[in-house]
SEKOLNU-226233 format. One record per residue: residue number from 1; x, y, z of N, C-alpha, C in turn. Coordinates in pm, 1 decimal. Each point is the difference from the previous one (the first is absolute). Last residue first. Layout:
N
 num     n.px     n.py     n.pz    ca.px    ca.py    ca.pz     c.px     c.py     c.pz
 NUM        X        Y        Z        X        Y        Z        X        Y        Z
...
END
This chain:
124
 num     n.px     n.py     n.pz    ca.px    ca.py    ca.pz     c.px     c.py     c.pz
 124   6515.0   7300.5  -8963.7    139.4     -9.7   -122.9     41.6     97.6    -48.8
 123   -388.2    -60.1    325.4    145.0    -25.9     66.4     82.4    -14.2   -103.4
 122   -504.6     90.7    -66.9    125.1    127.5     23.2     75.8    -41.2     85.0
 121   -391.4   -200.4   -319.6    107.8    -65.5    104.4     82.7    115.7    -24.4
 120   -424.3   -108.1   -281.1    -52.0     57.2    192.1    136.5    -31.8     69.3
 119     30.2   -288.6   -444.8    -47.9    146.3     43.7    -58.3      4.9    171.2
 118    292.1   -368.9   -180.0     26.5    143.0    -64.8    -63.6     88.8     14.5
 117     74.6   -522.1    235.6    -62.3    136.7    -23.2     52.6     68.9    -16.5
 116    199.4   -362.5     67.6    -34.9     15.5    -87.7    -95.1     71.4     12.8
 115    227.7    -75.7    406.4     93.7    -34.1   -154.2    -66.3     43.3   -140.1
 114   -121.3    191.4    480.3    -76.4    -88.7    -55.8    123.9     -2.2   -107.3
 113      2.0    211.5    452.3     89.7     13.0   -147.8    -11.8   -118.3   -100.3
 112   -230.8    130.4    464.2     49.0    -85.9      1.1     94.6    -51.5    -66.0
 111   -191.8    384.1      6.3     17.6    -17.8    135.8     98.4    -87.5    -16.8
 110   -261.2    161.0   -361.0     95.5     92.4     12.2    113.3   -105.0    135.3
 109   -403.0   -206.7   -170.1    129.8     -1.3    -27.4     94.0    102.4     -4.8
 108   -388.9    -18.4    314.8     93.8   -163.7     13.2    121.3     59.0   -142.0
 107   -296.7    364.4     -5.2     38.0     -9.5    134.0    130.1   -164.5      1.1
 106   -305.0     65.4   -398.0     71.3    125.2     56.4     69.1    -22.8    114.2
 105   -330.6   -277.4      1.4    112.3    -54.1   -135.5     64.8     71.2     -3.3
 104   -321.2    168.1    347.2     74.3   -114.9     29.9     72.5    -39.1   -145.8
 103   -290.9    345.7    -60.5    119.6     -7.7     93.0     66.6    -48.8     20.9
 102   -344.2   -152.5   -251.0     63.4     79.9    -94.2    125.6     83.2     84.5
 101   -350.5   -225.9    185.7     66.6    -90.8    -87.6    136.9     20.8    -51.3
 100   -341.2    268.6    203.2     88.9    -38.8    130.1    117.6   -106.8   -117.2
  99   -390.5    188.8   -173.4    125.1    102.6     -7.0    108.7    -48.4    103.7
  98   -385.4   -274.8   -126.0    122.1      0.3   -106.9    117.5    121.5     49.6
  97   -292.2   -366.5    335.0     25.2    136.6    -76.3    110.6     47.7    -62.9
  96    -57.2   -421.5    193.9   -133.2      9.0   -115.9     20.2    141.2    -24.0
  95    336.9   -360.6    172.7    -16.0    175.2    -10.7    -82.6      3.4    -69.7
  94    335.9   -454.4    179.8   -149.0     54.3    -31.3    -17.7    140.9     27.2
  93    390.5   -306.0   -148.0    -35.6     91.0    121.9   -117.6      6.2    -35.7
  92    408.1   -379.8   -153.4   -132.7     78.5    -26.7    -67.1     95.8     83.2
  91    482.0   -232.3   -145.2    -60.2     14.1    111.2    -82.7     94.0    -73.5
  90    334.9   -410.1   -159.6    -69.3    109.1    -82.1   -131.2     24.3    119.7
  89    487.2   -213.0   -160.2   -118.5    -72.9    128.6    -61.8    170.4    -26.9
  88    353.1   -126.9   -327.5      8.9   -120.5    108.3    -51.1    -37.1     99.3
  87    145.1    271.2   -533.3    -57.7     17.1    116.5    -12.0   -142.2    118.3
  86    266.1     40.4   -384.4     41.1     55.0     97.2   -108.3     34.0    142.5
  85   -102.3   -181.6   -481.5    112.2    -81.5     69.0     52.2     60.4    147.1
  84   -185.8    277.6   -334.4   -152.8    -46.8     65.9     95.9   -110.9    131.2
  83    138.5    376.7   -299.6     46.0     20.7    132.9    -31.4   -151.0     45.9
  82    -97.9    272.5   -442.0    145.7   -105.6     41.0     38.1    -80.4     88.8
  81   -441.8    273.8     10.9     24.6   -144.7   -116.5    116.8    -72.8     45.7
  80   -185.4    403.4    236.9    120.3   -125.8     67.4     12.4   -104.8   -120.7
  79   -312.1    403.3    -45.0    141.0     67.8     21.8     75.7   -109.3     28.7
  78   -412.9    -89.2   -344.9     57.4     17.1    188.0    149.4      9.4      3.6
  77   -270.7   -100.8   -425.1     41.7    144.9     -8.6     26.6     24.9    154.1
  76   -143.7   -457.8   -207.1    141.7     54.1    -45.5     62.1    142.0     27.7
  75   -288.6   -343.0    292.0    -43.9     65.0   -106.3    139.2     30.3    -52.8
  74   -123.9   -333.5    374.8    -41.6     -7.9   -151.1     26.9     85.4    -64.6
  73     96.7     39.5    475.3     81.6    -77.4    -84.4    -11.9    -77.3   -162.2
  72   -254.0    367.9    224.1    181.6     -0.3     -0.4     99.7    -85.8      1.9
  71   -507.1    -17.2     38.0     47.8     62.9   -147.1    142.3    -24.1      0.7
  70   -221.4   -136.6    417.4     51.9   -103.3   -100.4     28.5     33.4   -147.4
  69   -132.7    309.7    368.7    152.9    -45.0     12.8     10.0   -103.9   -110.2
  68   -403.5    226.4     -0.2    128.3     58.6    -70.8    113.8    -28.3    -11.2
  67   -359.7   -227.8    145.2    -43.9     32.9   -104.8    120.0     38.8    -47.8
  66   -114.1     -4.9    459.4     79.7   -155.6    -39.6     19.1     34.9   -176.5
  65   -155.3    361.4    230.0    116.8    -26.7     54.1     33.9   -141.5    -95.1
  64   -343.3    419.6    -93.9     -9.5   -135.4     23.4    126.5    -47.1    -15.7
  63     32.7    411.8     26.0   -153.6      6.0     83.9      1.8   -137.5     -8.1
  62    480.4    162.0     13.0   -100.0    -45.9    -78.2   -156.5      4.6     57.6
  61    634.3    151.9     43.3   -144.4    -53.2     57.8    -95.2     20.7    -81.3
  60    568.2    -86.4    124.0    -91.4     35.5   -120.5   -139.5     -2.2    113.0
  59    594.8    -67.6    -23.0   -143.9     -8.4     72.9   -113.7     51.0    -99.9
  58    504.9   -264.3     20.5    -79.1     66.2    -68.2   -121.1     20.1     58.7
  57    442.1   -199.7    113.9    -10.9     17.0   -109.0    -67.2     62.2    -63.5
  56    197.9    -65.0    513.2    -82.1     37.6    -93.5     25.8     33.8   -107.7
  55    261.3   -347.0    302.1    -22.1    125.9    -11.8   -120.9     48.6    -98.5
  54    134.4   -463.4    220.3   -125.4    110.0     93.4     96.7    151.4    -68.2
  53    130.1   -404.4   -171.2    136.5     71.5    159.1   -105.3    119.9     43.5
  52   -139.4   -338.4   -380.7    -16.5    -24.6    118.8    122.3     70.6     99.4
  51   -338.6    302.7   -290.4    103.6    -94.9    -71.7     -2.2   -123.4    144.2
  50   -462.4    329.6   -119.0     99.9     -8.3    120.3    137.0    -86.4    -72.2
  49   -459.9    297.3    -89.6     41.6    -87.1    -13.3    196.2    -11.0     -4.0
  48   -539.0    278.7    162.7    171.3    -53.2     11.9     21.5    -98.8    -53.2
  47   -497.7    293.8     21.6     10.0   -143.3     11.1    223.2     42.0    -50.2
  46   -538.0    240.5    159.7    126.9      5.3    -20.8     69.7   -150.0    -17.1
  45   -541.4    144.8    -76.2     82.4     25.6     92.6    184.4     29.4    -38.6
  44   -585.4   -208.8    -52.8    115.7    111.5     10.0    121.1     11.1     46.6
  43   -405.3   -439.4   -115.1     44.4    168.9     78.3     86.0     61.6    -25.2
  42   -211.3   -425.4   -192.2    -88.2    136.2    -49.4     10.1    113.7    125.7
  41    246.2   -440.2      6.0    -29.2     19.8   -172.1    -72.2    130.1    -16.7
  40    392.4   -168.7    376.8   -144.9     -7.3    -20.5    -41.8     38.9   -159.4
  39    422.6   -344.4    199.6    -57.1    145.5    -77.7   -137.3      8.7      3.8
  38    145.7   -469.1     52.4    -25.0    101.0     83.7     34.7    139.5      7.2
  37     10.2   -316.6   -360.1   -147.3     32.0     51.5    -17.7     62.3    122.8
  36    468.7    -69.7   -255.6   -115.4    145.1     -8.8   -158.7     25.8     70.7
  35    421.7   -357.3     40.8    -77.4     27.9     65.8    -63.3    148.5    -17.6
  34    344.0   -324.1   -213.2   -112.0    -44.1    -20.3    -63.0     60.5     86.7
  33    484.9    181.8   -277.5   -136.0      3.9    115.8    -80.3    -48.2    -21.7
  32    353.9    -21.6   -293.4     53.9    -74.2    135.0   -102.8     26.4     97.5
  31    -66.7    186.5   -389.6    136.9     30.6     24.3     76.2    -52.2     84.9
  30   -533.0   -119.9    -51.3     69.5    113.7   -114.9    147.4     31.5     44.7
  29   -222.7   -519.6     42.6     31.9    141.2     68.9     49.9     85.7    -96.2
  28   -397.6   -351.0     57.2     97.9     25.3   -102.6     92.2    137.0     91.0
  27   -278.7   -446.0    245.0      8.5    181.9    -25.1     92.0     12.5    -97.7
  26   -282.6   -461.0    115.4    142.4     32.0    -22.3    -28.4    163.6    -43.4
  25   -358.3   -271.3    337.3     47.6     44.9   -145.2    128.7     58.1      4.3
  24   -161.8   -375.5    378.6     34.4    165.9    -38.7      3.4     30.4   -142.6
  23    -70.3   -411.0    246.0    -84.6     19.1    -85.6      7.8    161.5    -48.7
  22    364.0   -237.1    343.4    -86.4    -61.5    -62.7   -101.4     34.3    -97.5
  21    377.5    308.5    153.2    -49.6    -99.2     71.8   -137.3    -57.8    -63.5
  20    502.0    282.2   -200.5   -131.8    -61.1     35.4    -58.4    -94.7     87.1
  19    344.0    439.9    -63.3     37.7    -95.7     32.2   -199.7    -86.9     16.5
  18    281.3    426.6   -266.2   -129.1   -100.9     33.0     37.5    -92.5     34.8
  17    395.3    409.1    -53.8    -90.3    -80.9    -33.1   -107.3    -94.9     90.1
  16    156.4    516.7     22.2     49.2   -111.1     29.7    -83.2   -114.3   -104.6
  15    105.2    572.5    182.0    -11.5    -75.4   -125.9     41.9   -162.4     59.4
  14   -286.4    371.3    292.2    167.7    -14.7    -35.0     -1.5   -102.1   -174.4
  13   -378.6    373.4    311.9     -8.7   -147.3    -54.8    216.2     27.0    -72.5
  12   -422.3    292.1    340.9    176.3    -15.1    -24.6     28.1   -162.6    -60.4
  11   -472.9    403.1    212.0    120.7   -126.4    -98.4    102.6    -24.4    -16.3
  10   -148.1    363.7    242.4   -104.7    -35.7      7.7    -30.8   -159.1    -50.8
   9    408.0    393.1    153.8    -53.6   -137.3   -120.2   -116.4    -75.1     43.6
   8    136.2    491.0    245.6     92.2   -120.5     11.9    -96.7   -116.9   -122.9
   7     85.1    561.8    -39.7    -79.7   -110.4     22.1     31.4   -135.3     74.7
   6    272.8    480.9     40.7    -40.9   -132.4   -136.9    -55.6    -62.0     83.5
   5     25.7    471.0    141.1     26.6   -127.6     17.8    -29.8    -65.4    -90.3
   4     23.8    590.3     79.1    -50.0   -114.2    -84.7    106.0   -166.3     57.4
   3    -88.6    546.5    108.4     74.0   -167.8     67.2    -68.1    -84.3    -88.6
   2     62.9    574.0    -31.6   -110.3    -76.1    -34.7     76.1   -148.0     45.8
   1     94.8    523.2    170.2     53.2   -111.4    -77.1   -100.1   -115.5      1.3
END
């Protein structure tokens, strides 16, 4: 039997607003999140996004992480469009390898019963 562990979050940014101190630039927030810069921009990996009663809404993974998570809330064709309001703190893993990648999203949403993932999910 194979043991697979979830990652523990390498990131973990929540939704809040900017609170400013003196010469700070004002952050536009995409959905209520001003903290994508800490997302890395050119690693790998796995990335959750979370409601606030911490259940899982949706997992996913990307070679370039910050890139993709911020599609999902720009684009029109992401599985959470409807969803976007719901998300509420969004945990990043780092996995430069894709096949490990590709376990782990498999793995967290069978496990965890990702709400909105439709494919790779044999608990329904």
């Amino acid at each position: 039997m194979i043991k697979i562990t979830i990652p523990n979050p390498s990131v973990s940014i929540t939704e809040r607003q900017q609170i400013r101190t003196n010469d700070e630039p004002i952050i536009t927030p995409i959905n209520g999140f001003i903290d994508f810069h800490k997302i890395p921009r050119d690693q790998g990996g796995i990335y959750m996004f979370f409601n606030i009663n911490e259940d899982l809404l949706f997992v996913g993974k990307a070679r370039k992480l910050r890139q993709r998570i911020k599609k999902h809330f720009e684009d029109n064709v992401s599985p959470i469009k409807n969803h976007r309001d719901e998300v509420y703190r969004i945990d990043v893993c780092i996995v430069e390898d894709p096949m490990e990648r590709e376990i782990y999203e498999t793995y967290i949403a069978n496990t965890l019963q990702a709400k909105y993932n439709v494919e790779k999910v044999f608990y329904k």
